[in-house]
DSSP file (Angstrom, degrees, kcal/mol; ACC not computed):
  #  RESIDUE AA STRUCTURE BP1 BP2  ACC     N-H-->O    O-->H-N    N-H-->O    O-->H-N    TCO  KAPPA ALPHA  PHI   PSI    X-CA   Y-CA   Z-CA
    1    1 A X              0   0    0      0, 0.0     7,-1.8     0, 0.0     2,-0.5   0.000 360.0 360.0 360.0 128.2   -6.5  -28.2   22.9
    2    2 A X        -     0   0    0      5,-0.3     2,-0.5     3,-0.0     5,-0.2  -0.871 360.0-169.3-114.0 147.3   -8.8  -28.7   20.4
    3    3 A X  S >  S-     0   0    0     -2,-0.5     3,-1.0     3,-0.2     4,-0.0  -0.906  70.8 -23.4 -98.3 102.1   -9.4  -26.8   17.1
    4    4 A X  T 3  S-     0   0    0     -2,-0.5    -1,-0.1     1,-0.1     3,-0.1   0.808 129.9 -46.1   7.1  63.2  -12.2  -27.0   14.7
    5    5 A X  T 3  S+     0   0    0      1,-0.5     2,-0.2     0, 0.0    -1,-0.1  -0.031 118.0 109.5  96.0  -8.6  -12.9  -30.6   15.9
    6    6 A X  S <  S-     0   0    0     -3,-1.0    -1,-0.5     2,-0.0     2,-0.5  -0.501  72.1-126.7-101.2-178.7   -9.3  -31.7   15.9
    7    7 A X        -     0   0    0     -5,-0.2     2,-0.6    -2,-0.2    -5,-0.3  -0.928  37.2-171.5-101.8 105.8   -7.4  -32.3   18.9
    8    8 A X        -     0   0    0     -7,-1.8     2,-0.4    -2,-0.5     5,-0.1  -0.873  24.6-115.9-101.5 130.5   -4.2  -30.1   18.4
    9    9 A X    >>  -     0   0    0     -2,-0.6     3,-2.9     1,-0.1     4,-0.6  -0.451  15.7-136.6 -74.6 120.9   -0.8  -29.9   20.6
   10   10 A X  T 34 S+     0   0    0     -2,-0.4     4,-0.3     1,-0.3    -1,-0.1   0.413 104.1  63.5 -41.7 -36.4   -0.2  -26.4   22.4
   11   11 A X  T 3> S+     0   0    0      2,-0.2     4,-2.0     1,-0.2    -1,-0.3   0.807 106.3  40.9 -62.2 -57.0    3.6  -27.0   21.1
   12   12 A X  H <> S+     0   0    0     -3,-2.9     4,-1.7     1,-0.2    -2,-0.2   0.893 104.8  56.3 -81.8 -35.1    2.7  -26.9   17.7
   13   13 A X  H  X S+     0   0    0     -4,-0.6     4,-0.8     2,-0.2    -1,-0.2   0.647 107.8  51.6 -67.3  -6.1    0.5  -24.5   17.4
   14   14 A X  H  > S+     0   0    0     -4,-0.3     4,-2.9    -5,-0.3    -2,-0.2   0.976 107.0  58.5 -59.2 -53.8    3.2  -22.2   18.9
   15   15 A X  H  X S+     0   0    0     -4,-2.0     4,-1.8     1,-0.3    -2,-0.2   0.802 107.3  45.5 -49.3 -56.9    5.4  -23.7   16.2
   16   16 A X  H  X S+     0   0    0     -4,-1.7     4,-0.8     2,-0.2    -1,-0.3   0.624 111.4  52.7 -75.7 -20.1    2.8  -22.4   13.4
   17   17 A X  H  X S+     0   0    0     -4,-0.8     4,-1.5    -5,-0.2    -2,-0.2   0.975 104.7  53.5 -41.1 -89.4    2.6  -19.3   14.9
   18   18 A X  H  X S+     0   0    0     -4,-2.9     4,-2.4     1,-0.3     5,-0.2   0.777 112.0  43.5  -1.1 -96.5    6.3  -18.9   14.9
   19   19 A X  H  X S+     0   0    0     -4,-1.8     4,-3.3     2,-0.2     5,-0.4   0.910 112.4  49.9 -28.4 -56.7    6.8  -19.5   11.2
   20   20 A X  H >X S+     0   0    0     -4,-0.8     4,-1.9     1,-0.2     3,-1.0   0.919 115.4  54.3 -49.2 -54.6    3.4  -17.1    9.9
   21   21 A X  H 3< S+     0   0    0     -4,-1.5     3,-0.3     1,-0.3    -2,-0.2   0.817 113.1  34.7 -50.6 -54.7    5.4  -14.6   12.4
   22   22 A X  H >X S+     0   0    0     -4,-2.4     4,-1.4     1,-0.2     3,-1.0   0.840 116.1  63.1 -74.1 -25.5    8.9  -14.8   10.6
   23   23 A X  H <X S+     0   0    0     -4,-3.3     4,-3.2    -3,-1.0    -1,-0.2   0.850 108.7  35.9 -31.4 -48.3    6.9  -15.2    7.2
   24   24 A X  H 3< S+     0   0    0     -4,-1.9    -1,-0.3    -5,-0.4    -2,-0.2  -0.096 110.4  64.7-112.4  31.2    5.4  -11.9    7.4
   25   25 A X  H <> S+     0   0    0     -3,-1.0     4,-3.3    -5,-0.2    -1,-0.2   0.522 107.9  42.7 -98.0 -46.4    8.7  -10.5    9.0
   26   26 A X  H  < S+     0   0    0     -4,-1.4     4,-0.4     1,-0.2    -2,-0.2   0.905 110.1  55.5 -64.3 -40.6   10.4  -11.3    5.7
   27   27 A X  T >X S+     0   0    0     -4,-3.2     3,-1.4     1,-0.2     4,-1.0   0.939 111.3  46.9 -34.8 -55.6    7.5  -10.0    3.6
   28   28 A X  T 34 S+     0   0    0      1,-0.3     4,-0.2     2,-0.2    -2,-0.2   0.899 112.8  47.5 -57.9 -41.2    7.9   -6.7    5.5
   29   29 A X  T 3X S+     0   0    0     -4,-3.3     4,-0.5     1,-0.3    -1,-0.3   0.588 104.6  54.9 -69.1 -13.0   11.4   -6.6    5.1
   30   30 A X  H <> S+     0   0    0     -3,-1.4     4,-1.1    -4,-0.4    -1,-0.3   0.521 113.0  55.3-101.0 -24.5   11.5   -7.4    1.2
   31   31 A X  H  < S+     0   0    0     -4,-1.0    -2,-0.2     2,-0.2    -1,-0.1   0.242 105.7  44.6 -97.9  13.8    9.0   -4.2    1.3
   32   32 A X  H >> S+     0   0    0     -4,-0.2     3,-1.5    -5,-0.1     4,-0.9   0.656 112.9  49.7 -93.0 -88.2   11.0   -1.9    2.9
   33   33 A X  H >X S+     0   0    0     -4,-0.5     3,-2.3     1,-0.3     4,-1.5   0.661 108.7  48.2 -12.3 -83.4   13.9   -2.7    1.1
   34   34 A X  H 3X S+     0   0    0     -4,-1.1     4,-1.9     1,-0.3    -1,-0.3   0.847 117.2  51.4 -45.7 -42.4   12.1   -2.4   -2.6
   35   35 A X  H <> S+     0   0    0     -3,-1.5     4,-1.5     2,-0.2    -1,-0.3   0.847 111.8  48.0 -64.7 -16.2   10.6    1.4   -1.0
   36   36 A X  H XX S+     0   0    0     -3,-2.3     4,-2.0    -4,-0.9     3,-0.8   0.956 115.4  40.5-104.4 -81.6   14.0    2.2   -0.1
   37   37 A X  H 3X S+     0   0    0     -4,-1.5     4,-2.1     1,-0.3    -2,-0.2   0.629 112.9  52.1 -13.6 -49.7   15.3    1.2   -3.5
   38   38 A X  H 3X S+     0   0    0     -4,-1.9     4,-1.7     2,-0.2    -1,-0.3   0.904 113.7  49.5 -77.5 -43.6   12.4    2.8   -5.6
   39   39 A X  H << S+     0   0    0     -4,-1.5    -2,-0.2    -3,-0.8    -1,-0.2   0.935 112.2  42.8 -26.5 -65.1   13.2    6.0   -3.5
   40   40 A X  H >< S+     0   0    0     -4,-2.0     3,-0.7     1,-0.2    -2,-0.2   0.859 116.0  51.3 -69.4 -37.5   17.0    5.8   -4.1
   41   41 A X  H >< S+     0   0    0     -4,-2.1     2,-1.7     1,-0.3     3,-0.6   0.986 118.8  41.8 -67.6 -57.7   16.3    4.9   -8.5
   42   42 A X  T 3< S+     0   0    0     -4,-1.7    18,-0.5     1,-0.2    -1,-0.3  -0.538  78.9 104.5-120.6  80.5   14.0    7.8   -8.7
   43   43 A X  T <   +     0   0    0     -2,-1.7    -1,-0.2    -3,-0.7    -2,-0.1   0.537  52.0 110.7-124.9  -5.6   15.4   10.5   -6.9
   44   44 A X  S <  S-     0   0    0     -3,-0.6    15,-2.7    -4,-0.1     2,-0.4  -0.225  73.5 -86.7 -70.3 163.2   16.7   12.9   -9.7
   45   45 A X  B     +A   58   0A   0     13,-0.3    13,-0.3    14,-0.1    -1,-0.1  -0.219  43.5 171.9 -69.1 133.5   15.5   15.9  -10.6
   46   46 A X        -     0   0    0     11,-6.0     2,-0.5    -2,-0.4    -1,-0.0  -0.495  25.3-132.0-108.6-174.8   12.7   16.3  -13.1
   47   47 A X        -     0   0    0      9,-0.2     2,-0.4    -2,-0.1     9,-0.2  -0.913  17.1-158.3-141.4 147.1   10.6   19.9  -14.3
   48   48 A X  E     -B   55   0B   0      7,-4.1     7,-5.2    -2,-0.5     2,-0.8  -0.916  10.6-140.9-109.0 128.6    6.9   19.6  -14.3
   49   49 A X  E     -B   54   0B   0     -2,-0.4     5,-0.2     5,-0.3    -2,-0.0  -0.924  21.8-167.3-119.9  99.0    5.1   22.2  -16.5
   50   50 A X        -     0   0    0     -2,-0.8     4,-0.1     3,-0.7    -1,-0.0   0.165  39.6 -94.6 -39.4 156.8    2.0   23.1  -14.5
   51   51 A X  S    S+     0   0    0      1,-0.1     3,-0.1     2,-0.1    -2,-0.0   0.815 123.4  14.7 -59.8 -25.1   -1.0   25.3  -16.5
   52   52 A X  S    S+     0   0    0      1,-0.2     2,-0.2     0, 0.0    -1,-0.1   0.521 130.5  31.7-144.3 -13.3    0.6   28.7  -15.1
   53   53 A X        -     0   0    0      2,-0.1    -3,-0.7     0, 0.0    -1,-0.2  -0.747  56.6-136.7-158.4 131.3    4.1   27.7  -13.8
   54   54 A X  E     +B   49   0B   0     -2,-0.2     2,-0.3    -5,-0.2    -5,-0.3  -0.064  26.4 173.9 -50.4 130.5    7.3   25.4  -14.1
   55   55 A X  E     -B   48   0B   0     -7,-5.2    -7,-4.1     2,-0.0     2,-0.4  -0.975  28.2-132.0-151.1 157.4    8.9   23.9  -11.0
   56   56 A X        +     0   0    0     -2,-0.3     2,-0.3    -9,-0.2    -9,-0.2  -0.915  36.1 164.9-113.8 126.9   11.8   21.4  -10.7
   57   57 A X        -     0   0    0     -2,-0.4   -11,-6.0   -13,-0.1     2,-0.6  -0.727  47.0 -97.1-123.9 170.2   11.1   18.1   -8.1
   58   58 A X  B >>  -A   45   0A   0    -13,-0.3     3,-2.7    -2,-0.3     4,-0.8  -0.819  42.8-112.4 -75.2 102.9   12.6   15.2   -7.7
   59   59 A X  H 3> S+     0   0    0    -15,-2.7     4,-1.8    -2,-0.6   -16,-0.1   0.479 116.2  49.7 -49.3 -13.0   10.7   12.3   -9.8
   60   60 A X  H 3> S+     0   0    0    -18,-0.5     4,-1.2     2,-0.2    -1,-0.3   0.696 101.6  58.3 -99.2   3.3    9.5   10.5   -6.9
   61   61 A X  H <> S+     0   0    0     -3,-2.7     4,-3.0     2,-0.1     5,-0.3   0.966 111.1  53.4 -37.7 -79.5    8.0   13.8   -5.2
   62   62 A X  H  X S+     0   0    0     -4,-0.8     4,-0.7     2,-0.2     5,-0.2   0.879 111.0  40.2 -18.3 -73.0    6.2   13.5   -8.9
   63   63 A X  H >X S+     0   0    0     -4,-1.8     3,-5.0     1,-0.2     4,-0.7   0.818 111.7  55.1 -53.2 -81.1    4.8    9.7   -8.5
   64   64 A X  H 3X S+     0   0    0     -4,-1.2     4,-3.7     1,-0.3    -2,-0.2   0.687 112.7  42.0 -35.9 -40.0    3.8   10.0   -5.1
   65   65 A X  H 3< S+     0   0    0     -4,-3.0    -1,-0.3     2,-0.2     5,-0.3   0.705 113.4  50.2 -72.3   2.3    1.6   13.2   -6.1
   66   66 A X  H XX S+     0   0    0     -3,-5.0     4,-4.6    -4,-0.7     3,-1.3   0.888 111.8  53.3 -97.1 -57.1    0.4   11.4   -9.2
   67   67 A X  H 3X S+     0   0    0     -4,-0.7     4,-2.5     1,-0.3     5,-0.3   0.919 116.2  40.1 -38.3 -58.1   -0.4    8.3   -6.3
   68   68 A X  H 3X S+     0   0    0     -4,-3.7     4,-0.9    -5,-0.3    -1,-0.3   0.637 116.1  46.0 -93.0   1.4   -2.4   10.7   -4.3
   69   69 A X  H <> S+     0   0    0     -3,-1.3     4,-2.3    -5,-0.2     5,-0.4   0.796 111.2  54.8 -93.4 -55.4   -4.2   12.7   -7.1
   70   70 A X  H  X S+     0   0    0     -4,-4.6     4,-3.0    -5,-0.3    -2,-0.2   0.927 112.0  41.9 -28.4 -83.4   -4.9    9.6   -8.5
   71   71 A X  H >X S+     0   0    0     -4,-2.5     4,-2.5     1,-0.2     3,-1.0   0.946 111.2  56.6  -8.9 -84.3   -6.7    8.3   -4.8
   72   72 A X  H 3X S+     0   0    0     -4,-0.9     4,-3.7     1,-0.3     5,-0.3   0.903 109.6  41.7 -36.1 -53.2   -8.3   11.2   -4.4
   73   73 A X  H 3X S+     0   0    0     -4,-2.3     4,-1.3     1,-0.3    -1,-0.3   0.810 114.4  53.2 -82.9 -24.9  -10.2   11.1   -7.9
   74   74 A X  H <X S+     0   0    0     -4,-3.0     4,-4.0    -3,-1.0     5,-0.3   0.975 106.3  51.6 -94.7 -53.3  -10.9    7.8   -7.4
   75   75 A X  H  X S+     0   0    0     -4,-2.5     4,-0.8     1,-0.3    -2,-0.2   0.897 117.6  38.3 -15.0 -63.0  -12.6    8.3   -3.7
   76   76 A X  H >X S+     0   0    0     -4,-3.7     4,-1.9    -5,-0.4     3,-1.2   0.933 111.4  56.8 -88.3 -19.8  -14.9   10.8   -4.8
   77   77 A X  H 3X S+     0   0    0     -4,-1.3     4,-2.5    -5,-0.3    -1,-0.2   0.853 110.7  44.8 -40.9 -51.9  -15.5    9.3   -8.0
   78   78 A X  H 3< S+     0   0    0     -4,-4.0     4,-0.3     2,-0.2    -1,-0.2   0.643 116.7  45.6 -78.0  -5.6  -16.6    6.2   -6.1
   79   79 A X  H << S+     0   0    0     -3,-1.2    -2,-0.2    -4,-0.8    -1,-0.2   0.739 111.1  52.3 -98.7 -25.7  -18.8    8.4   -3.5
   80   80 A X  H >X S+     0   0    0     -4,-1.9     4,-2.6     2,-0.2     3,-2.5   0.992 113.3  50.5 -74.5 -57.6  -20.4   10.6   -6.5
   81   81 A X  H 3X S+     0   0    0     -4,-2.5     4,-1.2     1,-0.3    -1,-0.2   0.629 110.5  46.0 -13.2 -48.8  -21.3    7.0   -7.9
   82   82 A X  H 34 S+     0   0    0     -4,-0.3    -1,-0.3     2,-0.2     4,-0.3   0.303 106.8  55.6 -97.4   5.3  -22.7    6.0   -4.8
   83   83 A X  H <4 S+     0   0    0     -3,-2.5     3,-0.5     2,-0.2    -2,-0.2   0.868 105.2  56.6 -96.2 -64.8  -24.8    9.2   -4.4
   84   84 A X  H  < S+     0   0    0     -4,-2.6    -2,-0.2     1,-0.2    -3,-0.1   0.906 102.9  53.5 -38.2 -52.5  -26.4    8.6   -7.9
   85   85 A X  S  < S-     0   0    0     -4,-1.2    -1,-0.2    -5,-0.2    -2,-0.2   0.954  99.7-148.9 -60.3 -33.7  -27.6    5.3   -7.0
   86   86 A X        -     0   0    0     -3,-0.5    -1,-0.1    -4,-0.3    -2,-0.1  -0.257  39.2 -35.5  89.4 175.2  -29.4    6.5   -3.9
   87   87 A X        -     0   0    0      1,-0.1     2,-0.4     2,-0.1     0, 0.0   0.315  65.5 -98.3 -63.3-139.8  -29.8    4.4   -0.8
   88   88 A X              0   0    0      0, 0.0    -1,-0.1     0, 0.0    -2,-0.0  -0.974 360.0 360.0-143.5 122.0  -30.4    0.7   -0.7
   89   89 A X              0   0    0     -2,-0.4    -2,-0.1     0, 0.0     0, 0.0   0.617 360.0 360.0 -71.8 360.0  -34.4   -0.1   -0.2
């Protein structure tokens, strides 16, 4: 088989396959783990004092809304951005 000019054997590139495949199995699996973890570290209770009311969450209920307010602001931030400049001549 050849591959951008070389000649390469169908065996090996199986071979390199293989490997990226169990690479990015381990990745996945070192990230699951560390979510699992981060979960389990920050799972006590906290109280968040809102403008108008108290409530008690669990501190990674807390990030994750922090994560998605965060997003959010940054989304329209980048779309209001892109509204000032106007289109592309």
């Amino acid at each position: 088989m050849r591959l951008g000019g070389r000649e390469i054997d169908k065996e090996q590139l199986e071979h390199e396959w293989q490997i990226r495949l169990y690479g990015r199995i381990a990745v996945l699996v070192v990230l699951v783990a560390f979510a699992i973890a981060f979960v389990l570290e920050n799972r006590k209770k906290v109280h968040v004092h809102f403008v108008l009311f108290t409530a008690s969450v669990s501190l990674i209920w807390l990030i994750l809304l922090s994560l998605l307010l965060g997003l959010g602001g940054g989304v329209l931030l980048s779309q209001l951005y892109r509204r000032r400049r106007g289109p592309k001549s």
